[in-house]
Structures are given as C-alpha cells and as structure tokens.
KOLVEXTOR-821695 format. One record per residue (C-alpha): residue number from 1; chain; y, z, x. Coordinates in Angstrom, 2 decimals, padded with zeros to 5 digits. Layout:
BEGIN
<fise><i>NUM</i><ch>A</ch><py>Y</py><pz>Z</pz><px>X</px></fise>
...
# end
This chain:
BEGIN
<fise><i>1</i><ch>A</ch><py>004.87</py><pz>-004.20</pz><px>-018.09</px></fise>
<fise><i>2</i><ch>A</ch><py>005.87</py><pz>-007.51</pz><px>-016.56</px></fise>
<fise><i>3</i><ch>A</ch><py>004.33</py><pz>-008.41</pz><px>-012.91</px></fise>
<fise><i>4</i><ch>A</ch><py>007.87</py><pz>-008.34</pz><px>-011.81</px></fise>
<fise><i>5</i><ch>A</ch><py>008.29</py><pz>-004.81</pz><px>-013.12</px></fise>
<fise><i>6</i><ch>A</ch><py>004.99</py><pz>-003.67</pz><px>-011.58</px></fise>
<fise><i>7</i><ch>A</ch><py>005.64</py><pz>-005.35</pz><px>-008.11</px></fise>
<fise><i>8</i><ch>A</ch><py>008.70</py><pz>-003.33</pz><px>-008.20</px></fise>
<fise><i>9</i><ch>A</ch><py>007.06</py><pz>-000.16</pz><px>-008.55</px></fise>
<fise><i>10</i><ch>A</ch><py>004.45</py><pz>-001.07</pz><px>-005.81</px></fise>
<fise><i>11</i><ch>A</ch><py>007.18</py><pz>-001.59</pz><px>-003.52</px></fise>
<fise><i>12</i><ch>A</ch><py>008.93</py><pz>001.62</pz><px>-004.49</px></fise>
<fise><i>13</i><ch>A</ch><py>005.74</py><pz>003.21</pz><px>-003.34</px></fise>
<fise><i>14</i><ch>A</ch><py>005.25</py><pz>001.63</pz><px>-000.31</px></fise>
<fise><i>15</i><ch>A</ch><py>009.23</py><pz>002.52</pz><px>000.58</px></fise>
<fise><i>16</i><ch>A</ch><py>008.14</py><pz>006.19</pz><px>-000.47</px></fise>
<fise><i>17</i><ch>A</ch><py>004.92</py><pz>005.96</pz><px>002.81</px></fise>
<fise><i>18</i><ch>A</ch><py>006.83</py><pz>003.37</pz><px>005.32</px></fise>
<fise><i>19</i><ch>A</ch><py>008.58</py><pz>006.55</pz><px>006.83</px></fise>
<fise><i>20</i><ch>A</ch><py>005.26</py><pz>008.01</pz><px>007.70</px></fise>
<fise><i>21</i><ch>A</ch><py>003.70</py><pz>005.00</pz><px>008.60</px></fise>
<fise><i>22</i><ch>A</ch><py>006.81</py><pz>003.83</pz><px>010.87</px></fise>
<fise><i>23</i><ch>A</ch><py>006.84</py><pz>007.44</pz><px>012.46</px></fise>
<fise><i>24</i><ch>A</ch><py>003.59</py><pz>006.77</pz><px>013.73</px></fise>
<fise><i>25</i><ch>A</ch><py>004.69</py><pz>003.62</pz><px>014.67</px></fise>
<fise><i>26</i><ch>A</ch><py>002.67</py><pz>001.37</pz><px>011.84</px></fise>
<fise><i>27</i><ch>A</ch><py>004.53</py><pz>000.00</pz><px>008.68</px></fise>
<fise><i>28</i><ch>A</ch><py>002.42</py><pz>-001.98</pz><px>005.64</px></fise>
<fise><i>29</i><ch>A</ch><py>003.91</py><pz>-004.94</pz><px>003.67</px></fise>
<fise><i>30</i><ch>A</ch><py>002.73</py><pz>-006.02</pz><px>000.24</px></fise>
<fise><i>31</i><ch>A</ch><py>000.58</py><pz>-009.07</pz><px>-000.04</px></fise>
<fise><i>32</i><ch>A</ch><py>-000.27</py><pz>-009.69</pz><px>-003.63</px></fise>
<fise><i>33</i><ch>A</ch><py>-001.40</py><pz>-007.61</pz><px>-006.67</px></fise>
<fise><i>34</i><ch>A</ch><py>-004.31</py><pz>-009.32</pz><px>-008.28</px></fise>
<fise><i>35</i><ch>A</ch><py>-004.94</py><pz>-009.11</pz><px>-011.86</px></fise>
<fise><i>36</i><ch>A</ch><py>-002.86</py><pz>-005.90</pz><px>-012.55</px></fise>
<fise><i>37</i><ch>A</ch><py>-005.13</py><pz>-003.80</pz><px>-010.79</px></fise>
<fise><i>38</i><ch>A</ch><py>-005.88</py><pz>-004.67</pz><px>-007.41</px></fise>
<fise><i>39</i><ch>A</ch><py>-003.45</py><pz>-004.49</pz><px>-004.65</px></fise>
<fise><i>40</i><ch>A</ch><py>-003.69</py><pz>-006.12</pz><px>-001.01</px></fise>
<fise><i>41</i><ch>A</ch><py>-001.58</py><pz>-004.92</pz><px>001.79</px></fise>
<fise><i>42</i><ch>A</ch><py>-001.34</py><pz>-005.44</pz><px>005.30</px></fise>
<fise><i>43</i><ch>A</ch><py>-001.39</py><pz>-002.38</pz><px>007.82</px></fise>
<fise><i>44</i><ch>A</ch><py>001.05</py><pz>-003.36</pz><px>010.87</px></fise>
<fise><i>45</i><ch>A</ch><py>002.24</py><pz>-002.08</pz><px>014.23</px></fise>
<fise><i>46</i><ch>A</ch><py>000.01</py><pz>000.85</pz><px>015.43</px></fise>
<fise><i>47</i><ch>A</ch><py>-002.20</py><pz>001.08</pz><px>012.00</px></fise>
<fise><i>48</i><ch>A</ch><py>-003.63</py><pz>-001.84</pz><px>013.30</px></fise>
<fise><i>49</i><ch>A</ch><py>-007.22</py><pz>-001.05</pz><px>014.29</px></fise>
<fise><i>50</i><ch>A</ch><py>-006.21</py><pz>003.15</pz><px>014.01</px></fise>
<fise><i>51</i><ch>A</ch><py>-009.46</py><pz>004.77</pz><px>012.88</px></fise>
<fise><i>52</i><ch>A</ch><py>-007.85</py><pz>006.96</pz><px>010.31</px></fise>
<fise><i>53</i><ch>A</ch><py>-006.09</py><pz>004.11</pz><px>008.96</px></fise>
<fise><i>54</i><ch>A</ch><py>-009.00</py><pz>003.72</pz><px>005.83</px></fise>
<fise><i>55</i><ch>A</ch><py>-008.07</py><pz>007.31</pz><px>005.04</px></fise>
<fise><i>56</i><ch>A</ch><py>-004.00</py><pz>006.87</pz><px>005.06</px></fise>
<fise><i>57</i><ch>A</ch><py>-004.78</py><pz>003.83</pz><px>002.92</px></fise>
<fise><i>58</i><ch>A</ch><py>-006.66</py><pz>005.77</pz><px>000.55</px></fise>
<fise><i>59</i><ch>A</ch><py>-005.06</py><pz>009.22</pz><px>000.51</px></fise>
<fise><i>60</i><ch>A</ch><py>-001.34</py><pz>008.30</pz><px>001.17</px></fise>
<fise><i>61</i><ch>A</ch><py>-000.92</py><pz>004.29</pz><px>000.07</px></fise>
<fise><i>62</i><ch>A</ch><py>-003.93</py><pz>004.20</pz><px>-002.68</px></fise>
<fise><i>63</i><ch>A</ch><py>-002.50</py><pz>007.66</pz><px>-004.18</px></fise>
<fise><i>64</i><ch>A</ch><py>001.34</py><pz>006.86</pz><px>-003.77</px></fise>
<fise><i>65</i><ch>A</ch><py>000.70</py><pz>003.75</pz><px>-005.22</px></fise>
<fise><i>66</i><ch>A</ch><py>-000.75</py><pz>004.96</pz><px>-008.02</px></fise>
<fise><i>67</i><ch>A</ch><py>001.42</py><pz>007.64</pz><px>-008.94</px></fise>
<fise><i>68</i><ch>A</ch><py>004.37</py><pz>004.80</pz><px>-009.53</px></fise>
<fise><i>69</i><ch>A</ch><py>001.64</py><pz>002.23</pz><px>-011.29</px></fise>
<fise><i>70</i><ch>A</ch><py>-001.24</py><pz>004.31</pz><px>-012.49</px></fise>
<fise><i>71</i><ch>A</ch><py>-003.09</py><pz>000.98</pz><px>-013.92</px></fise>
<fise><i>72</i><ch>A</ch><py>-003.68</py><pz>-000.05</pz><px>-009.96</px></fise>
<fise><i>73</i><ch>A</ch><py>-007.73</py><pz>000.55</pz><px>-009.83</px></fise>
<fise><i>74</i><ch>A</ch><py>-007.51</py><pz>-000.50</pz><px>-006.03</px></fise>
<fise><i>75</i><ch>A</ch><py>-006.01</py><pz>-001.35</pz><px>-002.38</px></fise>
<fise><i>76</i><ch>A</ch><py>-007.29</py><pz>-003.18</pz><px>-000.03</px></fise>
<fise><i>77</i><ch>A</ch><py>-006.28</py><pz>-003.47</pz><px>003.23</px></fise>
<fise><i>78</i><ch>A</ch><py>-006.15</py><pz>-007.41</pz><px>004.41</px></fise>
<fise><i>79</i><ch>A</ch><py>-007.23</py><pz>-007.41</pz><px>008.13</px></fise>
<fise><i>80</i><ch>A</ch><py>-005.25</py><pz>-009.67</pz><px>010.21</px></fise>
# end
C-alpha cells in the first residue's frame, strides 16, 4: 500500500467519526502518519481539553482508524 493509498483510508475513517465529534461540537483533522504505523491528529472545537477526549481517541478514532488501515499500531493526539 502506497502512503497515498493509506492516507486515504485514514481520512475515510476520520469522515466515518467527524459526525460524532461535530455533534458534540469537536471535529479532528489529520496531521501526519509516521512510518506506516503511527498516526497524529488534532482534536478541535469542544474536544479541546474534554476529559473523555483520551477515551473517544482511543475507542472511536484509534478503533475506526484501524478498522480501514489495520497496520496503524497508534494515534496520538497533538495538543495545540
């Protein structure tokens, strides 16, 4: 897979949790994908300093994620 093909993927994902994220008023963006395996967002809007926001990383972005590129390993939210 090509890191254009797997950037596409990891933005399919992300378009698959923005509705959640946005109904809470939050959204995420894509920052890089390092290696293959490691990819760094950035939690906006009201995900911003929300203290469940480790655990819709992990459970909803992380597992998303994932499920479209299953060779991710990791993501890391990139504090602002």
């Amino acid at each position: 897979m090509t890191d254009n093909e797997l950037e596409q993927k990891v933005q399919i994902a992300l378009e698959e949790i923005r509705p959640f994220l946005q109904s809470d008023g939050g959204d995420i963006s894509l920052l890089s994908i390092d290696n293959g395996t490691v990819v760094r967002v950035q939690l906006e809007g009201a995900c911003v300093g929300c203290s469940v926001n480790q655990m819709t990383l992990k459970s909803g972005v992380e597992m998303t994620i994932k499920k479209h590129a299953p060779q991710i390993e990791q993501v890391i939210n990139v504090e602002v």
